[in-house]
C-alpha positions in Angstrom: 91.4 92.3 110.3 88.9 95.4 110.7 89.8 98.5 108.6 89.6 101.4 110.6 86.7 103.8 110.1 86.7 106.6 107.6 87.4 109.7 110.2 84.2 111.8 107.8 82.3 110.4 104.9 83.6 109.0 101.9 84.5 112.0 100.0 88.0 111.5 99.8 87.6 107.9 98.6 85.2 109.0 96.3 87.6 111.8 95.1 90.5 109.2 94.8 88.7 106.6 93.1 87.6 109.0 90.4 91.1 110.0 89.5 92.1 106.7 89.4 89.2 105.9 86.8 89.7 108.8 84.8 93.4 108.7 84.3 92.7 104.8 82.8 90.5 106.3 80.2 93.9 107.2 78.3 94.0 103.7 77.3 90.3 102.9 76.6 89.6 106.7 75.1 92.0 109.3 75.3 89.7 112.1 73.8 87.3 111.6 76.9 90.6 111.5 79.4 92.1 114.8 77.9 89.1 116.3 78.7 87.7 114.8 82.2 91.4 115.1 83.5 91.9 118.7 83.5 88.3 119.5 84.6 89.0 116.7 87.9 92.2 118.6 88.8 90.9 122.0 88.2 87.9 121.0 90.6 90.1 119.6 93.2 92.2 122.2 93.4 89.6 125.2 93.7 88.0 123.3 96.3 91.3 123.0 98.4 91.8 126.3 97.7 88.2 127.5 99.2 89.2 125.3 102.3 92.4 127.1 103.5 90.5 130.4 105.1 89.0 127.7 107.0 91.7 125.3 108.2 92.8 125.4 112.1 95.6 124.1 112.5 98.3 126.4 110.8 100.2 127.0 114.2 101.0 122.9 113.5 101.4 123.1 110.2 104.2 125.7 111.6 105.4 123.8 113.9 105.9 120.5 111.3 107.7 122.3 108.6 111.5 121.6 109.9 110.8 118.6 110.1 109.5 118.3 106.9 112.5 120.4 104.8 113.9 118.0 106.9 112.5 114.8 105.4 112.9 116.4 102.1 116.6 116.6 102.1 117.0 113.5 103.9 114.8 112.0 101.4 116.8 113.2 98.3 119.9 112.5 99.3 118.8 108.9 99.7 117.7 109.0 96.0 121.2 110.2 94.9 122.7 107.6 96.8 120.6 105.1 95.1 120.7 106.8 91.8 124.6 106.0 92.4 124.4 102.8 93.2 122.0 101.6 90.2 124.5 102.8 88.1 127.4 101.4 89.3 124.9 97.8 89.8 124.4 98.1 85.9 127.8 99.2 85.0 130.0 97.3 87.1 129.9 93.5 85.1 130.0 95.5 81.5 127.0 95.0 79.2 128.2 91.8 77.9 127.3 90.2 81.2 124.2 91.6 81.4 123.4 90.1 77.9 124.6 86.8 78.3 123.4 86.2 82.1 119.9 84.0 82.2 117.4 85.1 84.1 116.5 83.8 87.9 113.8 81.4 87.7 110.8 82.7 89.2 108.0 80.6 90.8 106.0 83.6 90.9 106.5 84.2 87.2 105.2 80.4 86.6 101.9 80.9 88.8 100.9 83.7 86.6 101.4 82.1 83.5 99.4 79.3 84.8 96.6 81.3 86.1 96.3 82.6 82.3 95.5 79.4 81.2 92.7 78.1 84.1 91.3 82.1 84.8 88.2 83.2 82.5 89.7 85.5 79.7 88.1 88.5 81.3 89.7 88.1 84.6 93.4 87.9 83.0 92.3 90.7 80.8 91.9 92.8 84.2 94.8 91.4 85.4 97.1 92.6 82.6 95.7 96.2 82.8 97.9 99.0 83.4 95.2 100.5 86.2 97.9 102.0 88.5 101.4 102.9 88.4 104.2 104.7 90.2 102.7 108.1 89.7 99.3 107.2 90.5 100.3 106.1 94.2 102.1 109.5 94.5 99.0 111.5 93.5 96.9 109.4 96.0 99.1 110.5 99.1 98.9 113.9 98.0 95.5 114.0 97.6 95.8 112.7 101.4 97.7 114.7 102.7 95.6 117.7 100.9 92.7 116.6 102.8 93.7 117.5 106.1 92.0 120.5 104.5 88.8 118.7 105.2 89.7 117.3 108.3 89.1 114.1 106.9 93.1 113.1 108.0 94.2 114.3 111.5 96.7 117.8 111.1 99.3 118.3 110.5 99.1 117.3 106.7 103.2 118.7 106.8 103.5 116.1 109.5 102.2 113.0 107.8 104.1 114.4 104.3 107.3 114.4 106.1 106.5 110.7 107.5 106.0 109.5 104.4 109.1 110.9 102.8 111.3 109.6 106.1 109.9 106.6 105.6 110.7 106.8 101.8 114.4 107.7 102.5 115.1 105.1 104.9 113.4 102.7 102.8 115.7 103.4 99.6 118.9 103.5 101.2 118.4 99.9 102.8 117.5 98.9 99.4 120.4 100.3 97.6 122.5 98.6 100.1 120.5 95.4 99.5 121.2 95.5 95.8 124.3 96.8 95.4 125.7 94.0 97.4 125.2 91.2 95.4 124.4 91.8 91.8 121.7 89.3 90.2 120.6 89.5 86.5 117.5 91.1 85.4 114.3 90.0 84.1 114.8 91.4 81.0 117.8 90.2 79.9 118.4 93.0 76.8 116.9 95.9 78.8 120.8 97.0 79.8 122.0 97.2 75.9 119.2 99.0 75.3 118.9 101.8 78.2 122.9 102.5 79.1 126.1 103.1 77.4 128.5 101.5 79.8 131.5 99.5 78.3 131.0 96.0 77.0 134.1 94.6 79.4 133.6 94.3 83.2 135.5 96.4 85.6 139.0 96.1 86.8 137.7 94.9 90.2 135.1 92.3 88.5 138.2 91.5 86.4 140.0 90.6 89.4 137.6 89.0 91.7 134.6 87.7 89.8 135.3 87.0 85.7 138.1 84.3 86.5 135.9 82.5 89.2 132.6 83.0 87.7 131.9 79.3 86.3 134.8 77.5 86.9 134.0 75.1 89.5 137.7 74.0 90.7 138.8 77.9 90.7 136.0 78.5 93.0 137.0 75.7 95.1 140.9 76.9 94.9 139.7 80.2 95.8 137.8 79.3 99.0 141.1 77.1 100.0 143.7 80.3 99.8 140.9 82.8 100.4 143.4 85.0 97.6 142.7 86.0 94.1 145.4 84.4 92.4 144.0 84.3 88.9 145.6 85.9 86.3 143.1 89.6 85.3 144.2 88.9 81.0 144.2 92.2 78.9 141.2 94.3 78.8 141.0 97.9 77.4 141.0 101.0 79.6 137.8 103.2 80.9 137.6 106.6 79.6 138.6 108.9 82.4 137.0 112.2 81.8 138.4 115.2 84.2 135.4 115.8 86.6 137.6 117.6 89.2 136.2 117.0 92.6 134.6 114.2 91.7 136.8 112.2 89.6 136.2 109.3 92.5 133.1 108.4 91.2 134.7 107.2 87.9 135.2 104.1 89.1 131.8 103.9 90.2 129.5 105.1 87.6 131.6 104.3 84.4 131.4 106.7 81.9 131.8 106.3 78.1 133.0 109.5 76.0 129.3 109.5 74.5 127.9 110.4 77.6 129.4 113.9 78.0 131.4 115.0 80.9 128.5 115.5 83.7 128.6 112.8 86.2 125.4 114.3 87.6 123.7 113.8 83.7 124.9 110.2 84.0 123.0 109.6 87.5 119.9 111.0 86.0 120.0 109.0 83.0 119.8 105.8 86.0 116.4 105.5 86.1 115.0 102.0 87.3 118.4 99.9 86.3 118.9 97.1 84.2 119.9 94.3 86.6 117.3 93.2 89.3 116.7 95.8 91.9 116.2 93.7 95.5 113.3 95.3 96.8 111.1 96.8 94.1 110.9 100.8 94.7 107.6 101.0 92.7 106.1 98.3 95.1 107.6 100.3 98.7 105.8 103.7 97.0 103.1 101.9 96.8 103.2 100.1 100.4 103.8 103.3 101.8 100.8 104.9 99.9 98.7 102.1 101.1 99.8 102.3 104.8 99.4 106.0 105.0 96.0 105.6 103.9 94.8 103.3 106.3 96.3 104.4 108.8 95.3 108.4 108.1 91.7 107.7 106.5 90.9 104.6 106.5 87.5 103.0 105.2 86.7 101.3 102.6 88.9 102.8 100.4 92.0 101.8 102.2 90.6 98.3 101.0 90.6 99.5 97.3 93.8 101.1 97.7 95.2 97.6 99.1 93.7 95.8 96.0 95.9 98.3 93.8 98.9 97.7 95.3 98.3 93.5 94.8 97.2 94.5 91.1 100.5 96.5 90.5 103.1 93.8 92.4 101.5 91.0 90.0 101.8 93.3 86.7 105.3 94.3 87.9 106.1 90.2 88.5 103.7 89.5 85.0 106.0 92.1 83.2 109.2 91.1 84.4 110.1 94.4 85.7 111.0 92.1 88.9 111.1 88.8 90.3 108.4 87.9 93.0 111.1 88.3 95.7 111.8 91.8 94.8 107.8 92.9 95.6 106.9 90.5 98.3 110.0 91.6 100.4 108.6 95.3 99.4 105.7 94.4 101.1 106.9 94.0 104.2 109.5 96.2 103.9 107.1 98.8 103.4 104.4 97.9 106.1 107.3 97.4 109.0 109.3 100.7 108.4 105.8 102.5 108.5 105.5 101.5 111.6 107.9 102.0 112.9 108.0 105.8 112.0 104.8 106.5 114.0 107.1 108.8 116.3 106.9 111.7 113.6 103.0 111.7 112.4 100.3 111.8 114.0 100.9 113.6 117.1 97.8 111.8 119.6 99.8 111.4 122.8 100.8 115.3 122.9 96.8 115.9 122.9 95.8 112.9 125.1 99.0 114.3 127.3 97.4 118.0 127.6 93.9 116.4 129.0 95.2 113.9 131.8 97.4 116.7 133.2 94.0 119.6 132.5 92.2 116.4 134.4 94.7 116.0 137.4 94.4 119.7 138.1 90.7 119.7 138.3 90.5 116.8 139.9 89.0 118.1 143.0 86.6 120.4 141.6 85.1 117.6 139.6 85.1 115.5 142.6 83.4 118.3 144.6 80.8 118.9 141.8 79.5 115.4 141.3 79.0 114.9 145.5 77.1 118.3 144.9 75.3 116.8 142.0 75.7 119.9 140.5 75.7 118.6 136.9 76.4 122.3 135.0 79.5 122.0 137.0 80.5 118.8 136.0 79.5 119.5 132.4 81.8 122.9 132.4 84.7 121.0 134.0 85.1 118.3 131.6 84.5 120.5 128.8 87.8 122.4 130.0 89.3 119.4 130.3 88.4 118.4 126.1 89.5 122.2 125.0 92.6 121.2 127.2 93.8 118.7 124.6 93.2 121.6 121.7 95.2 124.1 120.5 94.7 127.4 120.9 93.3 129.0 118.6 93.7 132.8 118.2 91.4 135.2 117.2 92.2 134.9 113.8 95.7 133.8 111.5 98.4 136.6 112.1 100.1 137.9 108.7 103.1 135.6 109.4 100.4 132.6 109.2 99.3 133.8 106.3 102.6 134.2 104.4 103.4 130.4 105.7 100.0 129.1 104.2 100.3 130.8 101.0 103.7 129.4 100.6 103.1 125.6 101.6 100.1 126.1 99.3 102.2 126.7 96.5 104.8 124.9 97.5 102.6 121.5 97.7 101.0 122.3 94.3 104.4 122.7 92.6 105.4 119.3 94.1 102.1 117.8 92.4 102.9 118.8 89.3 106.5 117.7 89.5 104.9 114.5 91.0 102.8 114.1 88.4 105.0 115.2 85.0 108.4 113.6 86.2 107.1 110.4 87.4 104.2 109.9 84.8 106.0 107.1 82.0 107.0 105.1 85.6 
């Protein structure tokens, strides 16, 4: 398949690329990254900064900023959702489970290993690099969606950001749902002990519809006959029930443990990843998402690169058992069909190709007229009317309002960089 054409130059590859080279310096010499960081971002930003007198297309920015607040909330909300639900994945069966439960085997996992033993050391070397990571594919959209800037992506950038953060949402809800409903054991089989606090014992509900049926082959088969838990639950010690008002619901759910203070919004924070196997990988759908965005947006041969990355991260996430192969191949295509099937939000072509067929049907007979004239000048001024047609219109200059807005999503995309970058930095 063809990759679509960079839309002007190569400078944002370039730009990209560099960041993504500098930022690996940490591992090779950190002294050099400390100081080439800073001095990338700093340059970056001044030069965004120099751009926005110039930019054209606030009256769309304008326009895309409901949508986007929109995308936002719907975006976050999704992430508590799923925030709940890793939780209640991990504390659900009780640590001891989580312990005790083998890991899936993993064709993917075997291939690797093999490839390590036939590939040239140098290869596997590269391979088992840490290039690219979760925050690295979230600084590459941004510097994207920055670039509208440029006009190297087509406006509005608030358009494509709110996309990309639909996408996002609707991406992470269908995977909490995915693996929240049947629980399979992780990777790394002492990563729960060592990240939660949840009680050792399962559940009451586990208790009474999993733990006696687990292994036992004829109380499976008994229970598929009277399609009834009959087994007898035994004796297990309570949960701590802490008083959280309101919200005492989600006791059940997320577990709490008198350790873990009395916040039930402390405990979702403390979720992070999750410590049984998260059916599909969220690393791998940010970095689908990235990757699509890019090519379609800016393509080039950079979009090639950034494709490379996101194969180089799904084999170290497979390599490092952080998940099974299934997790990142259904990622993939997770990822690539829920892109495209968001193309209704960003970018906006048919409003512009829209404007010019109906500029074209009104001049219809004047053009007609002025090419059996052969008057060419004509011609030339008709269809340029019909090509400013599909613009906007520009005033003569950004009113204060415009201004205000600019100055604001300026800010307001620089904060979330920052965020980006220091919240989501260690993965």
């Amino acid at each position: 398949m063809r990759l679509p054409a960079a839309r002007s130059g190569g400078g944002l590859g370039i730009a990209a690329m560099s960041y993504i080279l500098i930022d690996y310096l940490r591992h090779l010499s950190p002294a050099w990254h400390a100081r080439l960081q800073p001095v990338l971002w700093t340059v970056l930003a001044l030069i965004a900064i120099t751009r926005v007198p110039y930019y054209r297309h606030w009256t769309a920015e304008f326009r895309a900023a409901i949508p986007f607040v929109g995308s936002m909330i719907f975006m976050l909300s999704a992430l508590l959702f799923e925030a709940l639900s890793v939780r209640f994945a991990t504390a659900v069966l009780g640590l001891d489970w989580h312990s005790d439960a083998d890991p899936l085997p993993d064709t993917g996992q075997w291939l690797l290993l093999a490839l390590n033993e036939k590939l040239p050391g140098t290869i596997v070397q590269i391979l088992r690099a840490r290039i690219i990571g979760l925050h690295h594919f979230l600084m590459l959209f941004m510097m994207l969606a920055f670039s509208v800037l440029f006009d190297s992506v087509e406006a509005p950038g608030l358009g494509l950001g709110a996309r990309y953060m639909f996408t996002m949402a609707v991406g992470r809800l269908l995977r909490a749902i995915t693996f929240v409903s049947t629980i399979l054991p992780s990777a790394r089989p002492w990563c729960a002990s060592a990240r939660f606090r949840v009680p050792t014992y399962p559940h009451y509900w586990a208790q009474k519809y999993y733990v006696p049926y687990a292994s036992d082959a004829s109380a499976i088969r008994q229970i598929i006959n009277q399609d009834m838990a009959y087994a007898d639950v035994g004796n297990y010690p309570s949960d701590c029930r802490p008083d959280w008002g309101s919200m005492s619901f989600l006791i059940d759910f997320l577990r709490p443990t008198a350790s873990e203070g009395s916040s039930w919004f402390g405990l979702l924070k403390k979720a992070g990843g999750g410590c049984n196997d998260l059916i599909y990988s969220g690393h791998m759908l940010v970095a689908v998402l990235t990757a699509m965005a890019w090519t379609e947006a800016y393509g080039g041969f950079s979009s090639a690169l950034v494709w490379l990355l996101v194969m180089h991260s799904a084999q170290r996430e497979v390599r490092e058992r952080h998940h099974y192969s299934v997790d990142c191949i259904v990622a993939i295509y997770v990822g690539i069909l829920l892109w495209k099937m968001t193309g209704f939000i960003w970018p906006l072509k048919d409003a512009s190709k829209s404007k010019r067929l109906n500029k074209l049907d009104k001049i219809q007979s004047r053009l007609l007229q002025a090419a059996k004239d052969s008057d060419m000048d004509k011609v030339t001024e008709l269809l340029k009317e019909v090509e400013l047609g599909g613009q906007e219109t520009q005033n003569k200059g950004p009113s204060k309002g415009l201004w205000l807005f600019a100055c604001a999503i300026i800010f307001f995309a620089l904060t979330i960089v920052v965020l980006a970058f220091t919240l989501t930095s260690d993965g």
